[in-house]
C-alpha positions in Angstrom: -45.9 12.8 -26.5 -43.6 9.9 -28.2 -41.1 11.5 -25.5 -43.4 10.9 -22.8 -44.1 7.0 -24.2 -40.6 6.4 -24.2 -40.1 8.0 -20.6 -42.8 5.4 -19.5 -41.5 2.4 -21.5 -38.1 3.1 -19.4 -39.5 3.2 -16.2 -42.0 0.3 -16.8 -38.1 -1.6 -17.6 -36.6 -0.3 -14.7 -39.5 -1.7 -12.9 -39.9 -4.9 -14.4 -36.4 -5.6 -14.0 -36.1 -4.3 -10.4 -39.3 -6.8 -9.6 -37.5 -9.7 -11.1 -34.0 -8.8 -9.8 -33.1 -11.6 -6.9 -32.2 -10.8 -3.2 -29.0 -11.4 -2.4 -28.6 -12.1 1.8 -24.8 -12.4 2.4 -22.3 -12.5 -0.2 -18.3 -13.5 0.4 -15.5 -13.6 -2.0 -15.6 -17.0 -3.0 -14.2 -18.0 -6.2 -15.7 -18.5 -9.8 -13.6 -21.1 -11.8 -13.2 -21.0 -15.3 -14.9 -24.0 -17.0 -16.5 -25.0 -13.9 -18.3 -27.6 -12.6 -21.9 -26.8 -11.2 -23.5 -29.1 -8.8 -27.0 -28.5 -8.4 -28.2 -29.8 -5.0 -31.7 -29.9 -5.1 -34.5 -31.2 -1.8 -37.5 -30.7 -3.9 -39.6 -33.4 -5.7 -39.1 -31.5 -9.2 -35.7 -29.2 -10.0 -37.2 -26.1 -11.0 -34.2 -25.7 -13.7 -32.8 -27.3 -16.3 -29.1 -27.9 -16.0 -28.4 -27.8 -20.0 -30.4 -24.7 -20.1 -28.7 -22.9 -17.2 -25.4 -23.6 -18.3 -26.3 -21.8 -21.4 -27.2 -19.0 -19.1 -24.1 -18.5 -17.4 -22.4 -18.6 -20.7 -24.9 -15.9 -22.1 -24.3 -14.2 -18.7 -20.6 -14.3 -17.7 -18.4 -14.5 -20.9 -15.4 -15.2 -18.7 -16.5 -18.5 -17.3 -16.0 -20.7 -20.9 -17.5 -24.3 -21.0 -19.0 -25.2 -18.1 -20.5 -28.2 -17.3 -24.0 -28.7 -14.9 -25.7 -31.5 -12.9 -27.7 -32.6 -10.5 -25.9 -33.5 -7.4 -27.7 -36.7 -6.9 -25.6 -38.3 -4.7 -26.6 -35.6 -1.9 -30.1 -36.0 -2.8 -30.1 -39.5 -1.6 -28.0 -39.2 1.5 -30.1 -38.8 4.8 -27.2 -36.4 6.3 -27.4 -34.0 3.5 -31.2 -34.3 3.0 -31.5 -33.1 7.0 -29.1 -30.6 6.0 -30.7 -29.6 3.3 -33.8 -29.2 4.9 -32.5 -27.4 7.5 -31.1 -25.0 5.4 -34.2 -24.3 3.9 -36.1 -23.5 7.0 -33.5 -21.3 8.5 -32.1 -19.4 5.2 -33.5 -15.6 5.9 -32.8 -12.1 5.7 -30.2 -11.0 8.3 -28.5 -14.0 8.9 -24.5 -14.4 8.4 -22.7 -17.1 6.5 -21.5 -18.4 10.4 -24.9 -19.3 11.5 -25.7 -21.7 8.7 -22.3 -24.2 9.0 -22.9 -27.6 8.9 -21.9 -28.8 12.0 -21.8 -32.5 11.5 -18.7 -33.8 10.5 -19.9 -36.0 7.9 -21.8 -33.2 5.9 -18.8 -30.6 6.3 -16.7 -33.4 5.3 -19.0 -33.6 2.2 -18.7 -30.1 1.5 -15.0 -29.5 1.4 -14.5 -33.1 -0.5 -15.8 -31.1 -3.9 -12.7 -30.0 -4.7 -12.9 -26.7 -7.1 -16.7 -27.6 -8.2 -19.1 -25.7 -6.8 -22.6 -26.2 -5.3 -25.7 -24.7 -5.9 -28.6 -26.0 -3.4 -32.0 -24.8 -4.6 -35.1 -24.4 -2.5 -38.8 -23.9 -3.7 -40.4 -21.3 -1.6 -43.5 -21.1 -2.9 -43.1 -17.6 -5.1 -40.0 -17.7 -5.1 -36.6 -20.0 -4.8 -34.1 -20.4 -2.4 -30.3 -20.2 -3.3 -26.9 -21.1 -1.8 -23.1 -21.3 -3.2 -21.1 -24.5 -1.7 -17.5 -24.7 -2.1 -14.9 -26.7 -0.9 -13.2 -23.9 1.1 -15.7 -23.3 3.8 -18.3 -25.8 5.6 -20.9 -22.9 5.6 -22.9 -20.8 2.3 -20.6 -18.7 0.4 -23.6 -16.9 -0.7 -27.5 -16.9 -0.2 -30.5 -15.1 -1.1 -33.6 -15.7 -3.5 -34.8 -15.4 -6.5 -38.2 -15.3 -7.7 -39.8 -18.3 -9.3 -41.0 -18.5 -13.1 -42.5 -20.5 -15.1 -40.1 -20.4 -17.9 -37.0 -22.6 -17.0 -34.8 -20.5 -19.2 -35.6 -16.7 -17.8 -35.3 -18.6 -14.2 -31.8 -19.4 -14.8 -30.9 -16.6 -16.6 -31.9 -14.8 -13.1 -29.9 -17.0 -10.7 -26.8 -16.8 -13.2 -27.7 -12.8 -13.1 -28.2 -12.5 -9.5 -25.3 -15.1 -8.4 -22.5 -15.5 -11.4 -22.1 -12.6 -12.7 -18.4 -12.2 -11.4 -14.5 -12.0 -12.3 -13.3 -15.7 -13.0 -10.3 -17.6 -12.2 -8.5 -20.5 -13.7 -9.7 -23.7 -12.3 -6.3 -25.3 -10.4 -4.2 -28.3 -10.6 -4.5 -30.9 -7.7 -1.1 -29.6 -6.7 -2.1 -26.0 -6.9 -5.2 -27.2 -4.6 -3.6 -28.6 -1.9 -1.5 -26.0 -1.8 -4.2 -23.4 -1.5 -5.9 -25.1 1.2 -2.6 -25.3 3.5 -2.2 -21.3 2.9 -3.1 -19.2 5.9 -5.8 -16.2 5.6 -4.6 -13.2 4.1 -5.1 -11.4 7.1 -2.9 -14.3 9.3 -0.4 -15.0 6.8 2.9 -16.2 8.2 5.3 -12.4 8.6 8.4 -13.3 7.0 11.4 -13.4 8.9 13.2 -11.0 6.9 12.4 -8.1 4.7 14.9 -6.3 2.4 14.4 -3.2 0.2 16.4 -1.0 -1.5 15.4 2.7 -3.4 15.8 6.2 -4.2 14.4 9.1 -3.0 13.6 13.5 -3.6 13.1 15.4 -1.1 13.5 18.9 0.1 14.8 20.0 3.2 14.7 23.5 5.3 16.1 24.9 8.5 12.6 25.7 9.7 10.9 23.0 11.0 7.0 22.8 10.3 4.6 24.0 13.4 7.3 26.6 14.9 7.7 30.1 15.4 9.4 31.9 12.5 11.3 33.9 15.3 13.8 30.6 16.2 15.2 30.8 12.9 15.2 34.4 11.5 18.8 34.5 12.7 19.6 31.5 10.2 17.5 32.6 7.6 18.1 36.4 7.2 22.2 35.3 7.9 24.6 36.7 5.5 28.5 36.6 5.2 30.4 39.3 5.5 34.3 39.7 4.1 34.2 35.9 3.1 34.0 34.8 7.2 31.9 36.9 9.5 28.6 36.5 10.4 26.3 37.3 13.7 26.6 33.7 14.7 28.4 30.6 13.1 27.1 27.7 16.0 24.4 26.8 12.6 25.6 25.5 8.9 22.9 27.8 8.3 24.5 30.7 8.3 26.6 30.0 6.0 24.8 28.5 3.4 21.1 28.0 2.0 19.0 26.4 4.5 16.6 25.1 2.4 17.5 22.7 -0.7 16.5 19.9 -2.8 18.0 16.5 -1.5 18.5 13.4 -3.0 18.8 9.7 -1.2 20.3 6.4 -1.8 19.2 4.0 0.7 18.5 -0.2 1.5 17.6 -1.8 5.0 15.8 -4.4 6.2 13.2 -5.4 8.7 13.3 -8.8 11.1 10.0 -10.5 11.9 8.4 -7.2 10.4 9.3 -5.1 13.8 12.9 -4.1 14.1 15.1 -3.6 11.1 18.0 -1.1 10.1 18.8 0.5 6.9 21.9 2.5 5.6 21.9 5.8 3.2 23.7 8.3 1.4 22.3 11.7 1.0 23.4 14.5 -1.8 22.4 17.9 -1.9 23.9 21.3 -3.1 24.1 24.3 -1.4 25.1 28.1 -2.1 27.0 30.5 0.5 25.2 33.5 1.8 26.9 36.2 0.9 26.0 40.1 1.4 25.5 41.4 -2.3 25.9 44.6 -1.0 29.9 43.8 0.5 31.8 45.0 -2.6 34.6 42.5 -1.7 32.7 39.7 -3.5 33.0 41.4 -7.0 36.1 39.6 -7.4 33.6 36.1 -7.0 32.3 34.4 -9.9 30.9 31.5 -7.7 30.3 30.2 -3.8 28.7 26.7 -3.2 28.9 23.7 -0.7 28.0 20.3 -1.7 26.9 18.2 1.3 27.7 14.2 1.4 26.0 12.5 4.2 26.4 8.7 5.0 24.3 7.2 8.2 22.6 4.4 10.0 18.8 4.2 10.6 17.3 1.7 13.4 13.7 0.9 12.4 10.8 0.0 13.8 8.3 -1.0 11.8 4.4 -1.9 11.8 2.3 -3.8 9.0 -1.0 -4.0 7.3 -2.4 -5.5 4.4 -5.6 -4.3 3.6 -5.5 -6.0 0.0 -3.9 -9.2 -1.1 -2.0 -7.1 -3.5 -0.5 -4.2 -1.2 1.4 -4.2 1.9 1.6 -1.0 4.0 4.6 -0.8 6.5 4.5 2.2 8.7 8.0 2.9 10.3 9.5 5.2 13.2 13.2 5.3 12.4 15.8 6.8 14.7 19.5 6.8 13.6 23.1 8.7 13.2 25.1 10.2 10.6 28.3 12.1 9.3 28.1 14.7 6.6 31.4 16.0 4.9 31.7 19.7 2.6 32.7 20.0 -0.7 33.7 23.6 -1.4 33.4 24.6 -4.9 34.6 28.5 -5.0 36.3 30.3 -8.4 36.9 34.5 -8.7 36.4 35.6 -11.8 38.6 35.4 -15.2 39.2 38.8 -15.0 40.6 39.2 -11.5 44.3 38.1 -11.6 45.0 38.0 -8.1 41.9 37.3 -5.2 41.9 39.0 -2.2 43.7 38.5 1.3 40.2 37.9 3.0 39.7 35.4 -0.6 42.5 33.4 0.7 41.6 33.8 4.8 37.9 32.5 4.1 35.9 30.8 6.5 36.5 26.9 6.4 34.3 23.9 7.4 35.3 20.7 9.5 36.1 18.1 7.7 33.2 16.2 9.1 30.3 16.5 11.1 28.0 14.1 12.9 24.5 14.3 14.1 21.3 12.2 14.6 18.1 11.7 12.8 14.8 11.0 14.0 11.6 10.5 12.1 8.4 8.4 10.5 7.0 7.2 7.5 5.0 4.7 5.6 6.5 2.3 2.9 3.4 1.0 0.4 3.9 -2.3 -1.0 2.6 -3.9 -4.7 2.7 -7.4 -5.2 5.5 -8.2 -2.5 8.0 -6.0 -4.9 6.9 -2.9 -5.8 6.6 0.0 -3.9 7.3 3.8 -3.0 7.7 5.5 0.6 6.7 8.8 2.1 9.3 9.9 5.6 9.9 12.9 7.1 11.6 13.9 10.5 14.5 15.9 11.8 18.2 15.8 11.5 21.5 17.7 13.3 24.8 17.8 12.6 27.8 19.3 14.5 30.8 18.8 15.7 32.3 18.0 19.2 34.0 20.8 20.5 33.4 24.5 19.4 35.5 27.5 20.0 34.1 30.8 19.5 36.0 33.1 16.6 38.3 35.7 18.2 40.0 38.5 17.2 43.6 37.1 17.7 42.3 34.4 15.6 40.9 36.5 12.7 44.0 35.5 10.4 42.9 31.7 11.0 39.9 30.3 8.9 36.9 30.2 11.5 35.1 26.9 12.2 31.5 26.8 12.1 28.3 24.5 12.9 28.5 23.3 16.2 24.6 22.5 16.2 22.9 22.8 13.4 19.2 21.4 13.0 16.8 21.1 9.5 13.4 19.4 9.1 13.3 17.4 5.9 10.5 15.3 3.5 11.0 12.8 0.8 9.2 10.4 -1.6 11.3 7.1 -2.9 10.3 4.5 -5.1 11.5 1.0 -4.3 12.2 -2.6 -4.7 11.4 -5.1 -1.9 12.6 -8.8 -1.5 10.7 -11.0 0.9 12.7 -14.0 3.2 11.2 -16.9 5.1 13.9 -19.1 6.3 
């Protein structure tokens, strides 16, 4: 039973609070000020609120929002423009109605509004059972906000309400006159001026394969299953990849810049590590104690780039980037301690170029925090090979064999970076 009461003593609450709650119509993103100044624009013969009071109740409300200070706006009260204004307002303020269709067209009244500076206006509106509420500011010649409330008796609940229903919001430090004007020359968020250069520079993990995702296993099986025989044969050497791992870690240094946010370039250096295939069961390679290849690879990426900002505080760039680049071999081989001589096919191995070039061709997305910040997602596809390739012969079996004439990998990576912004 005393479970029941308190079940009913909830609702009762719930419902009480719901049937005083007010009803908000439209509701943008103006801004709160710290300390503000509340100008209460009132058309009616009596103002159903006491300033004093209701400043109390945005204090008791919004802790963020300090001292601030409330009046009657009784300069508006006796101007004929903003009377007919006001008026007008209240006759037309409903339900389904945006901010656009209540702007105040005359010049002299929008001219009123946007000379308040960083105070704020509340116009008030008796509607019988309930009041009328809009939110001035100086940014905008139409309601930031508008809905009702419902009327009371008691001046002190009232405003509590209104502050509830309309206040109760982040705050932000009340500007300088500088800072003002400043504010009012920037462009929308949305419209903002692109700046005529963007630079960033990062570092990147990624993982690349032979395989590229979406394709039949069969075009690579001869890469993949590829092994080295006698230090220098295998089915086919046209791919790297049958040579050496075809799928590693990889790890990227890169910085590049975008023009006008459309076009841009960017340069990088790409390390990874990679082990020779060799045929564990040919018992020449018991004289090995290790077999790896470190790739270097240095390029150029042309960019073409698309932006959004979705938030003030994040940029999103997505990018198509097609480009060119050389990669160079490291070979790090050793037999083991014990063997005091290597073998004659040891010393007739297969040998790399000393450089290949290829292209690249991908997308991605860079993501943006407060103009600096960010991280990027790309993948795509890059080749490497060489220009002129001669297939290995037997009269040329005491010559080390040259390898990679096309060789192709798919490749993904996530960077973090650092972005600078330029507007000349």
């Amino acid at each position: 039973m005393k479970s029941f009461r308190s079940l009913i003593g909830l609702l009762l609450f719930v419902f009480i609070t719901i049937a005083n709650a007010g009803n908000v119509y439209f509701n943008s993103k103006w801004t709160l000020w710290q300390n503000a100044d509340i100008l209460i624009w009132n058309i009616d013969k009596e103002l159903p609120i006491d300033p004093k009071e209701f400043c109390l109740s945005l204090r008791r409300t919004n802790m963020g929002i300090g001292e601030p200070k409330c009046r009657t706006l009784g300069e508006w009260e006796r101007d004929s423009i903003a009377v007919r204004y006001g008026s007008w307002l209240s006759a037309n303020i409903e339900p389904g109605l945006t901010s656009g269709h209540l702007k105040a067209r005359h010049p002299s009244m929008s001219a009123k509004i946007q000379s308040v500076e960083d105070k704020i206006v509340m116009f008030i509106s008796d509607k019988g059972s309930e009041l009328l509420i809009a939110i001035f500011d100086e940014t905008s010649s139409e309601p930031r906000s508008a809905g009702t409330v419902p009327k009371k008796a008691d001046k002190i609940a009232l405003g509590d309400d209104i502050a509830g229903t309309f206040f109760d919001r982040n705050t932000t430090r009340r500007l300088s006159k500088e800072e003002r004007a400043k504010k009012l020359t920037e462009p929308d968020d949305f419209y903002k001026e692109v700046p005529d250069f963007r630079a960033w520079a990062g570092i990147s993990a990624g993982y690349a394969q032979a395989q590229i995702p979406f394709t039949p296993d069969s075009w690579y099986n001869s890469h993949t299953r590829s092994r080295i025989h006698n230090y220098r044969t295998t089915k086919d050497s046209v791919s790297l990849w049958n040579f050496i791992d075809d799928s590693t870690p990889l790890f990227t240094l890169y910085a590049g810049g975008t023009w006008y946010g459309f076009i841009g370039g960017e340069i990088f250096y790409r390390y990874s590590k990679h082990a020779a295939k060799t045929d564990d069961r040919d018992t020449i390679y018991n004289e090995l104690d290790h077999w790896d290849f470190t790739q270097h690879e240095v390029g150029l990426n042309v960019m073409f780039s698309k932006s959004f900002d979705p938030f003030k505080w994040l940029d999103i760039h997505s990018f198509a980037f097609l480009g060119f680049q050389y990669s160079f071999y490291s070979e790090d081989i050793a037999v083991k301690n014990t063997v005091s001589k290597p073998s004659r096919s040891y010393e007739s191995r297969v040998k790399f170029e000393d450089a290949y070039k290829g292209a690249l061709l991908g997308f991605g997305g860079q993501f943006v925090f407060l103009d600096h910040y960010g991280f990027s997602v790309r993948t795509g596809i890059s080749s490497r090979g060489r220009d002129v390739y001669t297939a290995p012969s037997p009269e040329a079996a005491a010559e080390p064999t040259t390898v990679g004439a096309s060789t192709v990998d798919w490749f993904i990576s996530f960077g973090i970076e650092y972005h600078w912004n330029k507007i000349f």
